[in-house]
N, C-alpha and C positions, 0 to 999 in steps of 0.2 A: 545489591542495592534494591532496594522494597522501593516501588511509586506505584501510586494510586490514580487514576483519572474520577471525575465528579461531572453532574453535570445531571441536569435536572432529576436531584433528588437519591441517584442513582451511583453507587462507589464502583469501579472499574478494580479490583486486585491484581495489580502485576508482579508480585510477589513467587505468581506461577504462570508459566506460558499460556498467553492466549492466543486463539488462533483466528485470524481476519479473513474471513469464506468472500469469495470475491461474487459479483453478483455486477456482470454487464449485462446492462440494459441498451445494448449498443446493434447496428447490424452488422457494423464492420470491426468488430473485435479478430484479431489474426487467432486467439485460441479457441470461441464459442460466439464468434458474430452469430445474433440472430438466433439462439439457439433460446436465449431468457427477456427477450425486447418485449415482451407482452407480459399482462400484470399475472394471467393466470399459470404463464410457463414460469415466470420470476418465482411466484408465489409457491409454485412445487419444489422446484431449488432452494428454497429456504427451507421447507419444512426437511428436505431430505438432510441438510447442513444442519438445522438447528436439532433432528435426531440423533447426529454426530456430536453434539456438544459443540457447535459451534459459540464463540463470544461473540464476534464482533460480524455484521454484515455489512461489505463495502459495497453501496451501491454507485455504477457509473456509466455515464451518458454522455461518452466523450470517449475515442479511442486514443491511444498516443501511440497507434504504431506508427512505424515509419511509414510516409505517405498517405495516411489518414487523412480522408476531406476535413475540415475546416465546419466545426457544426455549431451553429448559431445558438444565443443567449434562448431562444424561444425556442429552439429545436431539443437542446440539453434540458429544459425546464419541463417540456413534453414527455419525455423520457424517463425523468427519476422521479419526477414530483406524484406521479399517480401509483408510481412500485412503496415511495414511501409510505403515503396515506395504506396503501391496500393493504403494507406491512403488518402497521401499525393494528390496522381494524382486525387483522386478523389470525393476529401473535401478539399483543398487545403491547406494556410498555418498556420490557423486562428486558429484552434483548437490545445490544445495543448496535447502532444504526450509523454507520459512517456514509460522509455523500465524497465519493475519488471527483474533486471535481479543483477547477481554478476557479470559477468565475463566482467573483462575490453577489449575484443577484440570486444565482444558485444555491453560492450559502447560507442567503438570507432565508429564501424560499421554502429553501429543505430544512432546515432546522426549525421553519416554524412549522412544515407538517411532520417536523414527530424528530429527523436526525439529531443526533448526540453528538457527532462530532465532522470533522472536514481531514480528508486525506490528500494533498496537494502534490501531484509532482512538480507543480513549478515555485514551491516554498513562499508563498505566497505572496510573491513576487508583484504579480499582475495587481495594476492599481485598483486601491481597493478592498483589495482580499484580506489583506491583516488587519486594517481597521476595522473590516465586517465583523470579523473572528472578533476582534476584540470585545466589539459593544454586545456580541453574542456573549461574547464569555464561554465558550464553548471550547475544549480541545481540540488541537489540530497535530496533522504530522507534517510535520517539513522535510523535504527532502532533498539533496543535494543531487543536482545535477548543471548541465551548463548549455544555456542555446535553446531554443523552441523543442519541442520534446519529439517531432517527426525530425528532429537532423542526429537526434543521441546516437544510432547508430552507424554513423557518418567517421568513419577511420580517418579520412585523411584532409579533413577541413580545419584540424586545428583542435577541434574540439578533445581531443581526446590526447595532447598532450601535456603529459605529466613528470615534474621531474622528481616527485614524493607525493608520491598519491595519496598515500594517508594522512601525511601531513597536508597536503593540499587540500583535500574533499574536509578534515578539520575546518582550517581554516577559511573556506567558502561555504561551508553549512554554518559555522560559528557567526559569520556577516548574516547567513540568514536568520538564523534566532536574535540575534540583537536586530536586527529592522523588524523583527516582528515586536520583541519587546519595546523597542520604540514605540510601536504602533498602537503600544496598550494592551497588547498580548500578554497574559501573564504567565511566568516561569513555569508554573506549575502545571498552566495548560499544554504544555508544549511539548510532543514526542518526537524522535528524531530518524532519518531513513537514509542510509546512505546511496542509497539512487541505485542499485544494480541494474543495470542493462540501459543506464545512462549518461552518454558518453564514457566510455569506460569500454576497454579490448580485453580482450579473455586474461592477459597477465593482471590487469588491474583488478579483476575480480578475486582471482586466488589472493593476492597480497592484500586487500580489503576484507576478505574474510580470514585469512590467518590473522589480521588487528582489528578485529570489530571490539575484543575488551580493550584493546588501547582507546578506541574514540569512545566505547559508552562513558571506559573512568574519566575520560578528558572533560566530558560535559553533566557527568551526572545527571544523564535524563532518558527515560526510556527511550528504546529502541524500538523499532519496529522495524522487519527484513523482508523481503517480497523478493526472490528470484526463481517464481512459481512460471512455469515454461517460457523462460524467457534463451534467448541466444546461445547466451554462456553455456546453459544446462544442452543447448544443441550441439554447440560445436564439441562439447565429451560424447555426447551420443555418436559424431561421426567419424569418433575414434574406433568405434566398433562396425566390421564389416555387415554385421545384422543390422544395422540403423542406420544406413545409407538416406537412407528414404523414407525415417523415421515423421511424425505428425507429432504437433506441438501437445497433445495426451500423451505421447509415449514420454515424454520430459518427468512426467510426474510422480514415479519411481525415484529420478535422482536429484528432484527440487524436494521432496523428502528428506529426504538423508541432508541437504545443504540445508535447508532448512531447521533440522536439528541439530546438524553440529553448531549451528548460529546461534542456537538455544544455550547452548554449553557455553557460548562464548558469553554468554550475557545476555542476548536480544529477548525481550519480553514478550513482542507481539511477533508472527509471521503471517505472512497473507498469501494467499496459498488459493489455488483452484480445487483441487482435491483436499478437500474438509475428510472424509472418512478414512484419506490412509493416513493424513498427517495426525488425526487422533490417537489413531492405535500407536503411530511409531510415540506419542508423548508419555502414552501411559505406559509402556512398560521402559522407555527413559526413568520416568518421576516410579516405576517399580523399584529400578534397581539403585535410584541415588541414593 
């Protein structure tokens, strides 16, 4: 299935895999806290990503690990609104700009200094949010998940019981796109994520990615995948007696490979920390097809 995203003036082609280079602006991110919180370190991680061919730069001012402080409407706006502008001055208009964010003053904000589009882990839920998107007219990704995003990986609160998780994560992302469409969100803006590493235990991930083309046909609308050093990809690593003691970069070897077989399934975007290996593994994929 060929979808296109729009958006000031600008065509998105997902007719072929794009890749989403992740860009925290955060101190306490669990895989690069503090490592791109400043406009001049952000600003080199872009050009190293967009030497890569990177499409899409998600930038975020908001951590959602587990037990992540609680960071204010003023503190998140401090955060992305000055890496946007710097972006924009100095890559100009071409590349496109996603802001990983909930909060709709943020999405107001960010989108008027330069962002394309809104990446939501909480589908944008939080009041507000969808009707912001809306009167933007901007694309957003919605994403299924369930509970505040510091409790997702919470095993045994409830959250993560499932008795058809495909069919279930369906039908609770499906509630989320019609509340957005309510909201005035249009169809076409609208990409889909089924949440890895939210709420969801290591079985529920394998069975979500053997049917990731059952839920794209289900809804007809792009995908976007993100299980870029996330848990899942660790708890394989601690299958091997060499990664006992592995760091959330040594993940990025086999968030690669998950990442492209996701591709195969359908998924159009993947968002991914490591922009440079996920390139090479696309192009000699899109070699051989």
């Amino acid at each position: 299935m060929n979808h296109t995203l729009h958006f000031r003036q600008k065509i998105l082609d997902l007719s072929t895999p794009k890749i989403m280079g992740v860009l925290n602006v955060t101190p306490d991110s669990f895989s690069d806290g503090g490592r791109f919180n400043t406009p001049d370190n952000a600003l080199y991680h872009v050009q190293q990503m967009l030497d890569w061919g990177v499409d899409i730069i998600d930038v975020g001012g908001e951590s959602t690990r587990p037990n992540a402080p609680k960071v204010s409407t003023d503190e998140e706006l401090s955060r992305v609104i000055p890496v946007v502008q710097a972006i924009r001055a100095n890559f100009g208009d071409d590349v496109w700009l996603s802001l990983d964010t909930s909060c709709p003053v943020v999405i107001k904000e960010g989108i008027y200094a330069g962002a394309d589009m809104v990446n939501d882990v909480r589908g944008l839920t939080r009041q507000g949010a969808a009707q912001m998107v809306a009167s933007l007219g901007c694309p957003a990704v919605i994403m299924h998940s369930r509970g505040k995003p510091d409790e997702m990986t919470k095993i045994m609160d409830g959250l993560t019981d499932y008795t058809d998780v495909v069919a279930q994560v369906i039908d609770e992302l499906e509630s989320r796109v019609d509340y957005a469409i309510d909201a005035g969100v249009m169809r076409e803006n609208i990409v889909i994520d089924v949440g890895m590493g939210f709420a969801k235990n290591h079985a529920h991930h394998i069975t979500l990615m053997r049917h990731l083309d059952v839920i794209i046909n289900h809804f007809n609308l792009p995908m976007l995948f993100g299980v870029s050093r996330k848990r899942f990809l660790g708890e394989i690593l601690n299958g091997f007696s060499a990664m006992q003691a592995h760091t959330p970069t040594d993940r990025d070897l086999l968030g690669t490979v998950a990442h492209l077989l996701a591709i195969q399934k359908g998924a159009n975007i993947v968002r991914v920390h490591d922009v440079a290996q996920m390139a090479q593994a696309i192009k000699i994929w899109q070699l051989i097809q």
